[in-house]
Each structure stands twice: as C-alpha cells, then as structure tokens.
C-alpha positions, 0 to 999 in steps of 0.5 A, a space after each residue: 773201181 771194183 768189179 766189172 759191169 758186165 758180171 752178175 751181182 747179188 747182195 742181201 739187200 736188207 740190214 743185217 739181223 733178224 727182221 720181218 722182211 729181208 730182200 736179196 738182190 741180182 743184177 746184171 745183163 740177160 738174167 732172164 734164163 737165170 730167173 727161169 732156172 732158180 725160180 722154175 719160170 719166167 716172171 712178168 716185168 715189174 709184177 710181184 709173183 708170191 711163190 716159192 725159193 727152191 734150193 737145188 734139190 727143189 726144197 723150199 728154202 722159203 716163200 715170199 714175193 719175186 719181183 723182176 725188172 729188165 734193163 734199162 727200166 731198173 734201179 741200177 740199168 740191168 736186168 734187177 731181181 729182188 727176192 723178198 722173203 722172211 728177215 732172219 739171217 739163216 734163211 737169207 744167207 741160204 737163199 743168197 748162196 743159192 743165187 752164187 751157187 746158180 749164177 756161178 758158170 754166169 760169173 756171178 759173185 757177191 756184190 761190193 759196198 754200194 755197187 748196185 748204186 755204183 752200177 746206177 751211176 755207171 749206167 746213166 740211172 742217177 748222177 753221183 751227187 743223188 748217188 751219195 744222196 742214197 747213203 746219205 738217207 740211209 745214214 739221216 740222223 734227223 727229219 731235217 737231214 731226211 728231207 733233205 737227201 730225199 731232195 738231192 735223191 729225186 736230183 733237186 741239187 744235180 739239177 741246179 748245178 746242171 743249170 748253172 753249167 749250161 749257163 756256163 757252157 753257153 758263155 762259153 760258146 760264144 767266147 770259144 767262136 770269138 776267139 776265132 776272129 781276133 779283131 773282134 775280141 775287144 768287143 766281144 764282152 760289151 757286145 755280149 754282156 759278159 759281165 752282166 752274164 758273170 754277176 748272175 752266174 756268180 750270184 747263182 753260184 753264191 745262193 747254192 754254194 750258201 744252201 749247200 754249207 747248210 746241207 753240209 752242217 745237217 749231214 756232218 753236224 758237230 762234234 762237241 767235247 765236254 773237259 775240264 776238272 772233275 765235278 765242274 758239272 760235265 756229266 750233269 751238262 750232258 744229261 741236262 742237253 740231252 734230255 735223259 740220264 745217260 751219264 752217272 752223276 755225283 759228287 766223287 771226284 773221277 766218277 766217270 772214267 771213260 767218255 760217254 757220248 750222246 747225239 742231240 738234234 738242235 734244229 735238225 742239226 746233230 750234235 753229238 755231245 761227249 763227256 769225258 773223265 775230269 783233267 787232273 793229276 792222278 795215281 789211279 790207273 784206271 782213272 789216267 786211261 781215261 783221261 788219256 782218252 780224254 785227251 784223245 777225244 780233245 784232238 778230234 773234237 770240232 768243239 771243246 767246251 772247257 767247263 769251270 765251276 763259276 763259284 772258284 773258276 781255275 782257267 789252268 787247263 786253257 793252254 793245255 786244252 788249246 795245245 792239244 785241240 786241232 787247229 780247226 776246233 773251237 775252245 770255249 769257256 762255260 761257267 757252270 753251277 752259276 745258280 750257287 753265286 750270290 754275284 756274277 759280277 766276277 766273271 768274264 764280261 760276255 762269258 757263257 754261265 750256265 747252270 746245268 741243274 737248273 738249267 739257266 743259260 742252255 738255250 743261249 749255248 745250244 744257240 752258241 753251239 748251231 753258230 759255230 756250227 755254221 747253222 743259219 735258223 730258219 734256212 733249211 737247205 733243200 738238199 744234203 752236201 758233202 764237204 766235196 761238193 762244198 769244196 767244188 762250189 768254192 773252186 768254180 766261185 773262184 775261178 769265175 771271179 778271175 773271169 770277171 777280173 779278166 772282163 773289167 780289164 782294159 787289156 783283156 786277153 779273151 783266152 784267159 776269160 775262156 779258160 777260167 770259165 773251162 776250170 769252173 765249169 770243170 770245178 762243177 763237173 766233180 760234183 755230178 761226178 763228170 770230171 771225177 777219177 776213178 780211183 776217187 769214184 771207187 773210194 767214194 762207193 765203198 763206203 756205201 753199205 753192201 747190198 746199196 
C-alpha cells in the first residue's frame, strides 16, 4: 500500500476545473501546531472559522471557511483540515503548495488516489465494502445506482454480511469445542441442529448474494454494440434509444465512420449504446479504420446487436461477428425497418422486429436488453456491488454447501464440516476487506480519485 500512515497528506479535495467552492484537505496525526503556523491560531474543533489563507510572507492567497477535525472523531481517524475556499485551479494550486511547503519538515507530501479513504479503512472509520461505496457514489450514473452506494456508504451491505459471519462464527464455536471430545462427535449435528442452522445460513446467504448481482448490474450496466451493414438503421436505432440526435443520419452508405456512444438508463440500469461503421468490403481508407474499430468495440461488447434490414435480411456477418465477440457476450439478431414489410411472415419465428423510425418494438428490446443484463424489474437492490463481492458471496455459498454435505452424511468427519465453515466465513471476510492482501488493497484504492 502506498505511503505511510503516520505522514501528513494533503490533496485538493474538489473536481479539477474552475468551480464556485474548491476544498484542499490534510490529514495526519498532531496537525494542530501545523494549523497554528498556516492559519496564525488555533481553530475550535469541528467549528467553521471564515478567515484568511496567508502565503508565507502573510499575503492572502484567498479567504474562505477553515474547518478542523481532531482524530479519532474524523473522516479518515487523524487530525483532518479542510480549507474551502474559491473553485479556480491558480488559487487552489497555491494554497495547496503552501500546505506541502509548511508541512515539508513534518513529511507531509501530496496525498495518493483515494488515500484519505485508504486512511479511514486503516484506522477502523469505515470497512472496505463502504470504502468503495465512497467511489462508487461519486461515479453513479443513475438515482437508482446513487441510493444504492449511499446505502452500502451508511454500511447497510457490511452489516449483513457482518451478520451472516456471526452466525457462521457462533456454528463455529460449537464445532471447534466438540472437536475437543471425540465420542461425542456423531452426536453433535442432531443435538445442535446443525442442518437446520446451515439451511437458514445458506438461505441468508442466498437472498444477499440475489440483491448483490442486482447491485452489481446498477454499478456495471451493460455495454451494448450496435453492427451490421451500412444503412440497416444503426445510427437511426441509437438516436430512437436515446432520445436525441447524437448520431448523423442518412441515406449514404458509411455515413458514420467512427463509433459514437451513448449512455441510456433503463430502470436505473446504464447502458451504454454504440454505434459504429457499417461492416462491408471497402477501398476508402478512412472508412476501413473505422471498421476496424468497429471490430475492436465487437470484442469488448457485453452485448452485439447485429441489425438486418427486415425488407432483404443478409445474416452473412453472423459467423464473423460470433467469431470476434468474447466468449462472454451475447449476439442477437434485430430485424430493422419492419414498418416498410407488407408481411412478416418471413422472419424468424421469435426474432426481435422493430422499426427504429417509427419506433415499433423498442419497449420489447430494452426489456431484452435489462434480461440479459441480469436486471430483476421491481427488485431494486439496496446497495451497490462489486464483481468481487459477487464472486465472494458465490465462494462462501459453496463451501456452505460442502458443509451441508458433510452434515447429511452417515460417516461424518465433524473437522471437515469445520473447515468448509473456516473457508466461508474467510470467503465473507475479503468483502469487508479482513481477509484481504495488501497488494489487492493498495490496487482496489488507487483507483479512487485523488483527494478521496
């Protein structure tokens, strides 16, 4: 993990660009003589002071509101100061280079992506599944995705999990002290229960390992590609999703030439939509490039909407596309411009027709689209997660399986019904970040913005 704990850190807290308010934030242990020697005095705790920022000839490099909170009673568990002052990137850049200039003989130096929060987890503030809930607000693309990290943030998700270790933990116990007393191990699932124990566990388990993929879908969302020839109706599909013009329409072949992409929110869910340059032969330099980045957006897609014009559908490009697209993604025909047939008798029975004009058949692919996405109408998660968390939940599910396979068993071996509990209750722990390794803690955080 970058940097040591015990040294002083300081970030601009804010977005970078010109904006109204911009914070720069310190944190480390004893800061109070620092705070004397930038600001001329002492600040009461947790008050807000409207004073000026000197440089070090006592110049004000600006005026705005001081705000000190001594460890533990902060946000990362040390002494914190925020100084929020005016938004503009020359004022801010100043007044945090006064900070590291004063702070210099102290080891303060600029803080790493995300190490304030980094510092909160360190220091018992927060667990690591609310620690990624911080980026995980900051990143929302929805109202729904929002609710939901603010949840994991207040540690509504942590608190389950807790909930379901204890339980674990408790099972535990009572298996570690039979293990003590041979003789009496045959006895010891009947005279406690221990199946009946497991199925609540593994029925808990369950019901938050199905709200967190829904949280996982509202952080993650779906990428969806948009291929075929040229003038199937692609540009015209991703402008009738979205809502607006984003993309030129017309009626020459190769119009568009490079992606363009759009996010839309179906049910909170994001889905970002990309159009690309029609699939064909061509001697037009600019033209290929695109469609080699046409290609390219093909093997990263989650889902390849393969668009055929319904009056003359030519499924030629099917084998190419499900040759290029990850084993993961999901390739599905659409039938466009279906309002120009005089019979659809001769499509594919089931097939999606749609008419990205007129606008026939959307609802049914946005519904296809939340499917495949894994989203569950009506079933809003209460907190975001991460495909790690997911992967956890999956793991600790089962080894409480084996456990329970261990439990039905006629020649039950009472240490192996212990260990498989030992691996789930470990499988839990890398969620909350008890069982993590450092060098996955330190990668998990640098992808936080700096200043968090």
């Amino acid at each position: 993990m970058p940097g040591a704990a015990s040294e002083p850190i300081a970030a601009i807290a804010t977005a970078p660009g010109r904006g109204g308010i911009g914070v720069v934030r310190v944190s480390g242990p004893d800061l109070g003589p620092f705070v004397i020697a930038l600001l001329g005095g002492p600040l009461a705790p947790r008050q807000a002071s409207y004073l000026a920022f000197p440089d070090a000839d006592g110049a004000p490099i600006d005026k705005g509101i001081a705000l000190f909170f001594p460890g533990p009673h902060s946000y990362t568990g040390e002494d914190v100061l925020e100084l929020q002052g005016h938004g503009g990137p020359a004022v801010l850049g100043q007044l945090l280079r006064r900070c590291l200039d004063l702070g210099r003989d102290r080891g303060m130096r600029l803080a790493h992506a995300g190490e304030f929060t980094q510092r909160a987890f360190l220091n018992d503030k927060i667990d690591l599944a609310q620690a990624e809930a911080v980026a995980d607000l900051i990143d929302a693309s929805s109202e729904a995705a929002a609710r939901a990290a603010a949840s994991s943030m207040s540690g509504e998700f942590s608190r389950r999990i807790h909930a379901l270790c204890a339980n674990i933990v408790e099972l535990r116990m009572l298996v570690e002290a039979t293990l003590d007393f041979p003789e009496e191990e045959l006895e010891f699932l009947e005279k406690h229960r221990a199946s009946d124990r497991l199925a609540s566990l593994q029925s808990a388990l369950d019901d938050i390992l199905r709200q967190s993929r829904q949280g996982l879908v509202l952080r993650e969302g779906l990428h969806v590609v948009l291929a075929g020839e040229p003038n199937v109706g692609k540009s015209s599909l991703l402008n009738a999703l979205s809502g607006e013009e984003v993309a030129i329409v017309t009626e020459i072949p190769g119009t568009t030439r490079d992606k363009v992409s759009q996010q839309i929110i179906l049910q909170g869910v994001p889905i970002t939509v990309t159009d690309t340059a029609g699939l064909r032969e061509t001697q037009d330099r600019i033209e290929a490039l695109g469609i080699e980045r046409t290609w390219a957006e093909i093997r990263r897609a989650d889902v390849v909407l393969h668009l055929l014009d319904a009056q003359a559908p030519v499924a030629v490009l099917d084998a190419q596309i499900d040759a290029a697209r990850s084993r993961q993604s999901v390739v599905l025909q659409v039938f466009n411009k279906v309002d120009l047939l005089q019979d659809d008798s001769a499509l594919p029975e089931g097939a999606l027709a749609i008419s990205a004009k007129q606008g026939f058949g959307l609802d049914q692919l946005r519904d296809r689209l939340l499917q495949l996405a894994g989203w569950n109408p009506g079933s809003e998660s209460p907190w975001l997660a991460r495909q790690r968390h997911v992967d956890a939940l999956e793991q600790a599910r089962i080894h409480l399986a084996h456990a329970m396979e261990h439990a039905r068993q006629d020649d039950r071996v009472l240490d192996l019904f212990a260990e498989e509990l030992r691996l789930a209750h470990d499988s839990l722990g890398l969620i909350t970040g008890k069982m993590l390794a450092d060098d996955l803690l330190g990668e998990i955080f640098s992808r936080f913005c700096i200043g968090k």
